[in-house]
C-alpha positions, 0 to 999 in steps of 0.5 A: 535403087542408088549406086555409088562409087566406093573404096579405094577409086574415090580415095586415090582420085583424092590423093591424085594417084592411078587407080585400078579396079572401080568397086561400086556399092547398091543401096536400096536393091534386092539380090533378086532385082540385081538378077533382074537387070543382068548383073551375075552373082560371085559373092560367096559370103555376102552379095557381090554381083558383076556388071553385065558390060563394064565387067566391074564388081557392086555390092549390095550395102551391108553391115556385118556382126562380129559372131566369132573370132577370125577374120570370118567370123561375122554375120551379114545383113545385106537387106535393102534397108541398109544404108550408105552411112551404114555400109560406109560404118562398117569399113576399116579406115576412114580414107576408105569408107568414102563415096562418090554419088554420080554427080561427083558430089562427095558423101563422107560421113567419117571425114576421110578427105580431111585424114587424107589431107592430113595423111593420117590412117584412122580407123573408122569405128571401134568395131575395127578391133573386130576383125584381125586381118586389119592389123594386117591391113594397116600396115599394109597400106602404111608400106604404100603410103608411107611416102606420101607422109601418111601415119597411123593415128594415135588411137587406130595403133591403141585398138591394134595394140589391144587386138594383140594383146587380146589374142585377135592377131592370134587366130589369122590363118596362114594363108591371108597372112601371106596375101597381105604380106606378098602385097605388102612387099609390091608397095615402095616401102615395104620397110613401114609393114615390117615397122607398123606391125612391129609398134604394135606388137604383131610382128612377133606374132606374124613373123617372129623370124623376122621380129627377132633380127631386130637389136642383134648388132652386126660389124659396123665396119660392115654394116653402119646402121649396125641392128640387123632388123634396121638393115633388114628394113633398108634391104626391103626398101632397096629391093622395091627401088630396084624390083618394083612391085615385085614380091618375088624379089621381095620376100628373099630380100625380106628373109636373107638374113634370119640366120643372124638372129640364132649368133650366139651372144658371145660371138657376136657382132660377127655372124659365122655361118649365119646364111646356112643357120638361116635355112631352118627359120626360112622353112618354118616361116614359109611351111607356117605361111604356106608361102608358094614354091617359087618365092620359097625356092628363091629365099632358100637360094639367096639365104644359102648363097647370098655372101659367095655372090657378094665375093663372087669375083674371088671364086674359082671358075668351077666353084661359080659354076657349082653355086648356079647348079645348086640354085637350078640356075642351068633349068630355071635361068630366072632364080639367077637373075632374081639373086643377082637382083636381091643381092644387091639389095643386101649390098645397099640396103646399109646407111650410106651404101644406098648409091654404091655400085655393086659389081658382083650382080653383072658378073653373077648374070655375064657367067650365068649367061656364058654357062647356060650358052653351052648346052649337052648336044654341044659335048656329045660324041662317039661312045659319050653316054651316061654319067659321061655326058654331065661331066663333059657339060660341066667342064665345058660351062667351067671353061665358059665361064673362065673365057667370059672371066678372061674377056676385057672387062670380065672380073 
C-alpha cells in the first residue's frame, strides 16, 4: 500500500498559491484493508474513504470506462492492481493529474509542471472527450486562472469543440451545470467561463440567454464597448472585484441584462423596457438550472429594477420606498445591500468606467436604512388596526427617507 498527495494541493503548491483541502489517492490496497486500518467509507460511486484523524479524503487508484454518455456514465475499476500512472491517465488536465510521494519527490507522467509553467490548460488523454462536465470544467478553471496568463491549448478547445458538435454537452443535467457555473462565478474572472464556453460553442448550449447578448449593440454614448455580451463580461468581472467569491452577487450581475437580446432590430441601439423583458429569460434559465431561491430572487430584483437604482437620486421619496417593498428589502435587508452592490458592477462594468464613482449605491443603502429604522409598533395608536397600520408604516418610512434625503449630504 502507497499513498500520494493528488489533484489540486500539489498543483497549487506549484503555482505558489493557498490551497485548501489535501486529496490524497491509495495505490496497492483493498476496500477491506482501508476498513482495517479505521478509514470510513463516503464514496457512492467509486471507493473514497476518511482518515480516521485528519479528516482528509483518500481514494483507492482507479480507471474508469466510458459506458454510456453523461457525466455518470462510466465504470469503475478501483482493484488493487491499478497503478498511479493509471489513476493519474484518467484525469482531466494535465496540471491536475500530479502527485507528490512523501518525500516530496514529484511523480508527473504527463508533464503538467512543464503546462503550469507554461500557464497552458491541456487536457490529459483523449478519453477527456468522454465526459461532458469538463467543457464545464475548463472553463471554470480558466475563469481562475485566467489571470495567472493560463490558455487553453489549441487541442484541448478541438476535443470541446468536437464534444459539442458531437452532442456530449447536450446530455449534462441541470443541476452540475449550476455547481460549475455558481463556482465558476467565486473565481476573479468569471468573464473567461462565459468566453471558454463560448469558443467553443457550449455557451449556446448551456446558456443561450446568455450566448444571445453577444453582437447586440447598445448606445455607445452609454456603453463605449458597445456589444452587449462584452459588457455583459465586464459586469462579471466587476462584480468579482467588488464581491469577492460571492456567486450571490455573481449570478444577478451575470443575468441583469438578458432582456437586450429579445430589442427589436429596428429599435435598436436603444433597449426600451428591456430590464422587464429580461424577467422571462431569467425564469427559463433558473427554472432550466434549478438554480436555488436566494440568487433566483436577487436576479429577479436586479433585472426588474437595475435603471430605477442607477437614477435613484431622481425618484420621489415614495417611489424609493415602493421599489425596496417590491424587492422585500423591509423582510430580508440583505437583497438591498446585494442590489446596491450588482448595480454598481453594471455601472462600471463599461470601457473606461471601471474606476468611475457610483453614487446611487450609498443613497440606494442610506434610504434603505432610514426606512427600515421605522418599524409597525413605532406607528400604533388607539383605534390603528388592519389595513390602517401598513398604510401609516408607509407613510412614516416615505418620511424617513425624505429626512435622510434632506440631510447634508443626502441626495
Amino acid at each position: 500500500m502507497k499513498t500520494y498527495l493528488v489533484g489540486g494541493a500539489v498543483r497549487d503548491g506549484l503555482l505558489g498559491r493557498a490551497h485548501g483541502d489535501r486529496d490524497f489517492v491509495v495505490v496497492g490496497a483493498t476496500p477491506e484493508q482501508m476498513l482495517a486500518q479505521g478509514f470510513k467509507p463516503v464514496g457512492r460511486d467509486f471507493p473514497v474513504f476518511i482518515h480516521p484523524r485528519s479528516g482528509e479524503e483518500y481514494a483507492l487508484a482507479r480507471t474508469e470506462r466510458k459506458s454510456a454518455r453523461g457525466y455518470r456514465g462510466f465504470v469503475v475499476d478501483a482493484d488493487a492492481a491499478v497503478t498511479l500512472e493509471q489513476d493519474l491517465a484518467r484525469r482531466d488536465f494535465t496540471i491536475n493529474a500530479i502527485a507528490r510521494d512523501d518525500d516530496g519527490s514529484l511523480i508527473d507522467p504527463y508533464r503538467g509542471a512543464d503546462d503550469i509553467a507554461a500557464r497552458v490548460l491541456r487536457h490529459v488523454s483523449p478519453a477527456f472527450v468522454e465526459d461532458p462536465v469538463r467543457v464545464l470544467r475548463a472553463a471554470r478553471f480558466m475563469a481562475r486562472f485566467a489571470p495567472l496568463g493560463f490558455a487553453v491549448a489549441d487541442e484541448t478547445m478541438a476535443l470541446m469543440r468536437a464534444m459539442v458538435a458531437d452532442g456530449e454537452v447536450d446530455h449534462l443535467v441541470p443541476e452540475r451545470v449550476w455547481q460549475e457555473l455558481s463556482r465558476a462565478l467565486t473565481e476573479p474572472q468569471p468573464s473567461a467561463f462565459i468566453a471558454t464556453l463560448r469558443d467553443c460553442g457550449a455557451l449556446a448550449r448551456v446558456l443561450p440567454e446568455v450566448d444571445a447578448l453577444f453582437g447586440v449593440p447598445q448606445r455607445v454614448e452609454f456603453h463605449p464597448e458597445v456589444d452587449t455580451g462584452i459588457h455583459q463580461m465586464m459586469v462579471s468581472d466587476m462584480a468579482a472585484r467588488l464581491a469577492p467569491g460571492d456567486a450571490l452577487i455573481g449570478f444577478a450581475a451575470l443575468t441583469h441584462d438578458l432582456g437586450k437580446a429579445l430589442t427589436p432590430a429596428h429599435v435598436l441601439p436603444r433597449h426600451l423596457g428591456h430590464e422587464l423583458a429580461g424577467l422571462k429569460p431569467l425564469a427559463a434559465l433558473c427554472d432550466r438550472l434549478k438554480v436555488p431561491a436566494a440568487p433566483r430572487e436577487l436576479a429577479v430584483a436586479v433585472c426588474r429594477e437595475h435603471l430605477n437604482v442607477h437614477r435613484i437620486a431622481e425618484l420621489r421619496d415614495a417611489t424609493v420606498h415602493d421599489l425596496i417593498a417590491r424587492c422585500d428589502g423591509f423582510r430580508k435587508p440583505a437583497i438591498i445591500d446585494h442590489m446596491a452592490t450588482v448595480c454598481e458592477a453594471d455601472k462600471r462594468g463599461r470601457l473606461a468606467l471601471q474606476d468611475s464613482t457610483y453614487p446611487s449605491a450609498a443613497l440606494l443603502r442610506e434610504w434603505h436604512a432610514a426606512a427600515l429604522a421605522v418599524h409597525a409598533r413605532d406607528v400604533l395608536g388607539e383605534g390603528i388596526s388592519g389595513p390602517q397600520v401598513g398604510e401609516r408604516l408607509r407613510m412614516a418610512r416615505i418620511a424617513a427617507i425624505a429626512a435622510a434625503r434632506a440631510r447634508p449630504g443626502g441626495g
